[in-house]
PADREN-304491 format. One record per atom (N, C-alpha, C): residue in three letters; x, y, z. Coordinates in steps of 0.1 Angstrom, whole numbers, plus 2048, in hexadecimal, padded with zeros to 3 digits. Example, Ala and Ser with C-alpha at 12.3 -4.5 7.8 and 13.67 -1.06 7.14 Angstrom:
2
ALA8847C784E ALA87B7D384E ALA8847DF84E SER8807EA847 SER8897F5847 SER88180084F 
//
This chain:
228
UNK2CFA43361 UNK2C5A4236C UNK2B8A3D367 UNK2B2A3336F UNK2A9A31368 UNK29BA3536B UNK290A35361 UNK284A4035D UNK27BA4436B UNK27AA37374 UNK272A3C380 UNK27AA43387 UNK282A45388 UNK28EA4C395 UNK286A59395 UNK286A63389 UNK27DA6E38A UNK26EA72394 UNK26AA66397 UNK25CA65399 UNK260A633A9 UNK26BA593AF UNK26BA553BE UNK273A653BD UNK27BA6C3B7 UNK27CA773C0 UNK272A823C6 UNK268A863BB UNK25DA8B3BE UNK259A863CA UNK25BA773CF UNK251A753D6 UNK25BA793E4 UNK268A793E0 UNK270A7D3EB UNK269A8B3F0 UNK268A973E9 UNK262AA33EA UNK257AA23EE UNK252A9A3ED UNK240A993F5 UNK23EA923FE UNK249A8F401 UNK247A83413 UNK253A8441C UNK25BA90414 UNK26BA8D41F UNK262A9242D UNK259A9F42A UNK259AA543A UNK24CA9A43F UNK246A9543A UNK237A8D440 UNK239A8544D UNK245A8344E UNK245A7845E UNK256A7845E UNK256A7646C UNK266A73475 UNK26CA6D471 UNK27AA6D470 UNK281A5F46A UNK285A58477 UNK287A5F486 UNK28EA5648F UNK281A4E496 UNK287A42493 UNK282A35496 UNK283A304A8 UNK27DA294A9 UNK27EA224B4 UNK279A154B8 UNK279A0B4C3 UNK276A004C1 UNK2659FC4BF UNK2659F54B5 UNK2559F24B1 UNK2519F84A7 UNK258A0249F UNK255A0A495 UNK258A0048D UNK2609F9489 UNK25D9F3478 UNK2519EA479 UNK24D9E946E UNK2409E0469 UNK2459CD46A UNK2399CA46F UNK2399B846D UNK2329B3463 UNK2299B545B UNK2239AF454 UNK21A9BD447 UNK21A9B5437 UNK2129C042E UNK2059B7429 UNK1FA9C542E UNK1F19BC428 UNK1F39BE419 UNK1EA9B2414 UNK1E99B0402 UNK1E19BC3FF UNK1E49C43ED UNK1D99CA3E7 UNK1CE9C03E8 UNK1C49CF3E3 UNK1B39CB3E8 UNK1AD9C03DD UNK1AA9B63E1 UNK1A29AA3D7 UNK1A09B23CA UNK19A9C03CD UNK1979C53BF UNK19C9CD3B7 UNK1AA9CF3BF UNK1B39D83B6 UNK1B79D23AA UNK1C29DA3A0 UNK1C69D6397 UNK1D39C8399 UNK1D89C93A7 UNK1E29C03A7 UNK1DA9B33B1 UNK1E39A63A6 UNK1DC99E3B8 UNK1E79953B8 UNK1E69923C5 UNK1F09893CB UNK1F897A3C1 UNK2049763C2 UNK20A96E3B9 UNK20A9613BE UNK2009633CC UNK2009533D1 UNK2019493C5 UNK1F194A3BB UNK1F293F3AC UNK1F194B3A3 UNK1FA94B39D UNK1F9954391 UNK1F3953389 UNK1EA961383 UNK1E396037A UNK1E296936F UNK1E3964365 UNK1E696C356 UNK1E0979352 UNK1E6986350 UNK1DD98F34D UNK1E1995341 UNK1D59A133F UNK1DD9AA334 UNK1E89B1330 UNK1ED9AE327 UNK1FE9B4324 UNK2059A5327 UNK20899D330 UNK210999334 UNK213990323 UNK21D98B327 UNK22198231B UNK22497231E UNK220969319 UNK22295C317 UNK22795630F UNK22C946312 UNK22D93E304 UNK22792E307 UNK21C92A2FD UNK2149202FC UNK21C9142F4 UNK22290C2FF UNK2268FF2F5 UNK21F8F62F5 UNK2218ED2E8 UNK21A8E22E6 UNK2248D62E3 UNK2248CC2EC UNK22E8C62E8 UNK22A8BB2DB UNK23A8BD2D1 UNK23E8B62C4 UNK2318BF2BB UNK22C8CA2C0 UNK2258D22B4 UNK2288E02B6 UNK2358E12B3 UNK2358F32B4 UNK22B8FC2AD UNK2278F42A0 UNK22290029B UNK21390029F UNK2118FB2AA UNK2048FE2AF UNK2039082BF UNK21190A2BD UNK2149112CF UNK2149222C9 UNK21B92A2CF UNK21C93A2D1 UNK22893E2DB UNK2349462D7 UNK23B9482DC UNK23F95A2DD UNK23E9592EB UNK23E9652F1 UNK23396D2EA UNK22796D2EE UNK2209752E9 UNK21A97F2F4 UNK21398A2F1 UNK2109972F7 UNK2009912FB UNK1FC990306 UNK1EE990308 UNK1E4999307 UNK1DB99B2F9 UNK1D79AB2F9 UNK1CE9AA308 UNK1C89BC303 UNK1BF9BE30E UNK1B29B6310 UNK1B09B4304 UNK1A19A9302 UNK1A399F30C UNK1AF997309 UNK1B298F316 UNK1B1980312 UNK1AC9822FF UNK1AB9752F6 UNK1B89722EA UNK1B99682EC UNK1CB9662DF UNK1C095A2D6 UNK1CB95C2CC UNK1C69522C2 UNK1D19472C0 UNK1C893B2C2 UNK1D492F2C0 UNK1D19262B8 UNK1DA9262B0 UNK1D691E2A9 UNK1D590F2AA UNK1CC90929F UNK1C08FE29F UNK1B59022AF UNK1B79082B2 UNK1AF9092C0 UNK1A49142BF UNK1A89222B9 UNK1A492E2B6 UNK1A59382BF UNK19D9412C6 UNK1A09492CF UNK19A9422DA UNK19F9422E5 UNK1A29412F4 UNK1A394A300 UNK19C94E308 UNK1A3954314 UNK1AD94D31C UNK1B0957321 UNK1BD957324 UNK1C295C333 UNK1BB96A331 UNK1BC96E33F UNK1B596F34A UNK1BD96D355 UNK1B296A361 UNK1B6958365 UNK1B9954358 UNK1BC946361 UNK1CE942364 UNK1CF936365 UNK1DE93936E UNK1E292C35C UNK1F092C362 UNK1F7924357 UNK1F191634F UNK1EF91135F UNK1EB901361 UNK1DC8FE35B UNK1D690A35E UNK1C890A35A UNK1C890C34C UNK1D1915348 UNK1CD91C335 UNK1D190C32F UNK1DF904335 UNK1E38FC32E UNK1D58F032D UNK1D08F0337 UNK1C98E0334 UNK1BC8E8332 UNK1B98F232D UNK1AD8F5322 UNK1B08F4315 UNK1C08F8311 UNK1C48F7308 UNK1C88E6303 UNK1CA8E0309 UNK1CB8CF306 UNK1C28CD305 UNK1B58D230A UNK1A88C7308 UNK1A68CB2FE UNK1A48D82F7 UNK19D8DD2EB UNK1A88D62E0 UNK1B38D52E1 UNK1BD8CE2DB UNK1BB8BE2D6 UNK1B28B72DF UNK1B28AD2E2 UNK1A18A82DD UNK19D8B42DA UNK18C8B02D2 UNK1918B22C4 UNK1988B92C1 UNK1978BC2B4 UNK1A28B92AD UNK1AE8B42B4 UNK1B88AE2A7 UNK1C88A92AE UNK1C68A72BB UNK1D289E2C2 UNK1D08952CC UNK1D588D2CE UNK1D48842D3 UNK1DE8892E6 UNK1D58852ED UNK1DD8892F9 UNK1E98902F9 UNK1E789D2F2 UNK1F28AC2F4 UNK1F98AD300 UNK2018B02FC UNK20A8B730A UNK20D8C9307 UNK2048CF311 UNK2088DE30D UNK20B8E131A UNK2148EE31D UNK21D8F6325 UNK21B905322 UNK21490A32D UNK21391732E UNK21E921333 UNK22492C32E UNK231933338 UNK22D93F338 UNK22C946340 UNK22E953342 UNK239959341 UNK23D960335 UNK249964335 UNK24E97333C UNK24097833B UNK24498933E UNK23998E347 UNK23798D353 UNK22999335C UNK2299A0361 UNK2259A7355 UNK2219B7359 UNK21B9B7364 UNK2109B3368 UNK2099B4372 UNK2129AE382 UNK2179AC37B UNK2229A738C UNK22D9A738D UNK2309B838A UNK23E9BD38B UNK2409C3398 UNK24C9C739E UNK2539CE3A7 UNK25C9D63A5 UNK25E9E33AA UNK2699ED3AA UNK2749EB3B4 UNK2819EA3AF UNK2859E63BD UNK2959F43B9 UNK2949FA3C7 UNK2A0A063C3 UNK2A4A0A3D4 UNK2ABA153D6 UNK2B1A193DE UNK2BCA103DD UNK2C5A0B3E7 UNK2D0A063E9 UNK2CE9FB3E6 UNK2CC9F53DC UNK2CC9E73D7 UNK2D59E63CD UNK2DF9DA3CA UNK2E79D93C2 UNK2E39DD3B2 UNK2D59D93AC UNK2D49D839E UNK2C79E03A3 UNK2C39EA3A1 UNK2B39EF3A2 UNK2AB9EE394 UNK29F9E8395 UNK2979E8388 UNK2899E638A UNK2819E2381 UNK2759DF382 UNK2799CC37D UNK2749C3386 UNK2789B338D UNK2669B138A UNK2639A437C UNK25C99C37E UNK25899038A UNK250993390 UNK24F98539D UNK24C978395 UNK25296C397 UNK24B960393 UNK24495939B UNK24395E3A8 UNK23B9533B1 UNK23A9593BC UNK2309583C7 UNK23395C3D6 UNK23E95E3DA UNK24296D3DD UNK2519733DE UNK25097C3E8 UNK25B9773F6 UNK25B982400 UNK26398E3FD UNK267992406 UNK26B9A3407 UNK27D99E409 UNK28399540F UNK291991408 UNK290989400 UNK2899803F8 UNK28B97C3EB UNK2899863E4 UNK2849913E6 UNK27E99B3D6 UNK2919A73DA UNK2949A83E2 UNK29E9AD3E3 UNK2AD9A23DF UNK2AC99A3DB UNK2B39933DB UNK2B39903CC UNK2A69953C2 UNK2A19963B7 UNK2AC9A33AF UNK2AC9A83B7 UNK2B89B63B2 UNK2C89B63BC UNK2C89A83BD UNK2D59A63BF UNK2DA9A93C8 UNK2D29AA3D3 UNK2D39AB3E4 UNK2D89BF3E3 UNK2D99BE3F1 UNK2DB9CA3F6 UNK2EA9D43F4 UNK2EC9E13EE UNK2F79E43EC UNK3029E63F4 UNK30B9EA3F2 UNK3159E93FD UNK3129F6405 UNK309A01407 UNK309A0C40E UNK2FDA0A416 UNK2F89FE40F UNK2E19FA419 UNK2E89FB424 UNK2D99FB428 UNK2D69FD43A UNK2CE9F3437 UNK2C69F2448 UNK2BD9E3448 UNK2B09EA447 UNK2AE9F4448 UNK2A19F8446 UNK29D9FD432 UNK2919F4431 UNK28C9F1427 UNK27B9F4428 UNK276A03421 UNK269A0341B UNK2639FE411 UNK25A9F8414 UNK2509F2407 UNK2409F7408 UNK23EA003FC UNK235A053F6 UNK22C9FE3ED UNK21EA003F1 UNK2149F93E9 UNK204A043EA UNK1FF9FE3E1 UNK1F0A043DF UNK1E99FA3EA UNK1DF9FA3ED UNK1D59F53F4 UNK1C59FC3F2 UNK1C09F73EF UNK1B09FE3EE UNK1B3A0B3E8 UNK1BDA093DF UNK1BCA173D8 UNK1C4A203E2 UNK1C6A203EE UNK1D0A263F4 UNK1E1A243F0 UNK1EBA323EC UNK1F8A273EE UNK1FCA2B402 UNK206A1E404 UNK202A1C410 UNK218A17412 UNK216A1841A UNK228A13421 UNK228A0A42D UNK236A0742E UNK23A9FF43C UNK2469FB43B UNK2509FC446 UNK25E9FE447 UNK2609F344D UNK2669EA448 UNK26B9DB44C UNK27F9DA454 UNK2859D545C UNK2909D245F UNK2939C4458 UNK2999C444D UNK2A39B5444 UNK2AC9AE44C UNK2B19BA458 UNK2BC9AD464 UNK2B59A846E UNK2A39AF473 UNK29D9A747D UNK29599A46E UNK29599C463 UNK28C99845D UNK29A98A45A UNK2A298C457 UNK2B197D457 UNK2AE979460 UNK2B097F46C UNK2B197B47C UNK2A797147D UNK29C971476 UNK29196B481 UNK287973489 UNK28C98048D UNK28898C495 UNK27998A490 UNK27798E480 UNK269992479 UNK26A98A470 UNK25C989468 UNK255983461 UNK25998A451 UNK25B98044A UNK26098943D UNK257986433 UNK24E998432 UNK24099742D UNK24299441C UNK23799241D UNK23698D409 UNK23499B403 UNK2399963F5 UNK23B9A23F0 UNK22F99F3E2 UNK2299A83DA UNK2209A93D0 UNK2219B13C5 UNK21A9B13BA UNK21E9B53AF UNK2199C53B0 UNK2259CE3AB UNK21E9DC3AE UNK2269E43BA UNK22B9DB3C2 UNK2329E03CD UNK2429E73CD UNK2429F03D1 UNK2509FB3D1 UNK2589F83DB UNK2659F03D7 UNK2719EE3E6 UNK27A9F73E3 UNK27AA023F2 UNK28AA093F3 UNK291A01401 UNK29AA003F5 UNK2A8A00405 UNK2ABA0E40A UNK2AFA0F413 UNK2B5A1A417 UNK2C2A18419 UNK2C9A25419 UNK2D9A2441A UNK2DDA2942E UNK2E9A2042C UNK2ECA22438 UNK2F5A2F43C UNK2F4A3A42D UNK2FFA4842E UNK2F5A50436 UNK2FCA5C43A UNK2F2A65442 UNK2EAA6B438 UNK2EDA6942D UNK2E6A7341E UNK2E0A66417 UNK2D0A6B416 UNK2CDA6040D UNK2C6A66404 UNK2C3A5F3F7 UNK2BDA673ED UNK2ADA623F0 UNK2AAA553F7 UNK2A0A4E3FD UNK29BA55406 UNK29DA5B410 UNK29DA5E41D UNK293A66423 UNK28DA6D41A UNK281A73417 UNK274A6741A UNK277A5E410 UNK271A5840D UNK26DA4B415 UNK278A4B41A UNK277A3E426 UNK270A44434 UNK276A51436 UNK270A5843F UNK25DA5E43E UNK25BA5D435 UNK24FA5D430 UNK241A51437 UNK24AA44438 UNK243A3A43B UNK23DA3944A UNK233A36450 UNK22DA3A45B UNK234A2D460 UNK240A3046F UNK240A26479 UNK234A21482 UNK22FA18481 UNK224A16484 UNK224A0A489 UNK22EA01483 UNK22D9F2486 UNK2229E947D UNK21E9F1471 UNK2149EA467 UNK2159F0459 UNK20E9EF454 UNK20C9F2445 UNK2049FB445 UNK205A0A444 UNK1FFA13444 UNK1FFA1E43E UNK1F1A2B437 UNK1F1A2F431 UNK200A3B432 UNK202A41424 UNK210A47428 UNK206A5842A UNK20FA5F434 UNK209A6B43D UNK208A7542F 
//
């Protein structure tokens, strides 16, 4: 079992009785808003490098001037060599690379070719569990809706239902909203984007769910709203 499972049951115990589970038409959500500009997570529209995450800085035909898979400390500065220390975080791939060419390019090469990768983005992870084939914590690489990030853990298990919560902070609030995946195929709805930080349960289609608390928890509202 893996280590967060302990923590969504708690949360089963603290939200099974908070709100109804039977639904009706207009209760699922259409659309999530994004965390707050100034929270800790921000949107993956252009990704941007932070602390912890890990990279690798190529330089082409000069390996030993690149860095593979390295840990971004918290300072937010790496050391590279002929270049010296650099920030790092805060800017996106495209950007670190052609700071790093130019400084390359005053001091000892001739029109460099360097390649920034993100290999590991702490900061823009997702939980994805209940009835999903593979449940885990799923790095995002790019602007990623709510069936691509399900489709990240290997689509829906053979017992899902179509109703799917996704949990997020907002202004420091955590906050919910219950989406339909067959009006969201259909065309029916809009299949909202998903962000780094964000919790997906499937639900099961048995009359017993270990979720069920938990899905029930989420305010039908038809939006993204605080949970009761």
């Amino acid at each position: 079992m893996i280590r967060w499972l302990p923590l969504a049951a708690a949360a089963v115990l603290l939200l099974s009785g908070c709100a109804s589970s039977q639904l009706k038409a207009g209760d699922y959500g259409t659309d999530l808003p994004p965390p707050s500009a100034g929270g800790v997570v921000a949107p993956v529209r252009e990704y941007r490098i932070g602390p912890l995450d890990k990279i690798t800085i190529q330089v082409f035909q000069n390996k030993d001037l690149g860095l593979e898979g390295v840990r971004v400390p918290v300072t937010g500065k790496i050391l590279l060599p002929m270049v010296g220390e650099i920030d790092v975080v805060g800017r996106t791939s495209t950007e670190l690379a052609a700071d790093i060419s130019a400084r390359l390019s005053t001091c000892c090469l001739q029109n460099p070719q360097v390649m920034v990768q993100v290999d590991e983005a702490v900061s823009q992870q997702i939980t994805m569990t209940g009835a999903v084939t593979e449940q885990g914590v799923f790095a995002l690489r790019g602007p990623t809706t709510l069936l691509q990030a399900i489709s990240m853990a290997k689509g829906p298990g053979p017992t899902a239902s179509s109703r799917v919560a996704v949990f997020r902070t907002v202004n420091g609030q955590r906050m919910g909203a219950l989406f339909d995946i067959d009006d969201i195929r259909s065309g029916r709805a809009k299949d909202p984007e998903i962000y780094g930080g964000d919790m997906i349960v499937v639900d099961t289609s048995g009359a017993k769910s270990a979720w069920r608390g938990v899905i029930s928890a989420v305010p039908f509202l038809g939006v993204f709203g605080p949970l009761l």
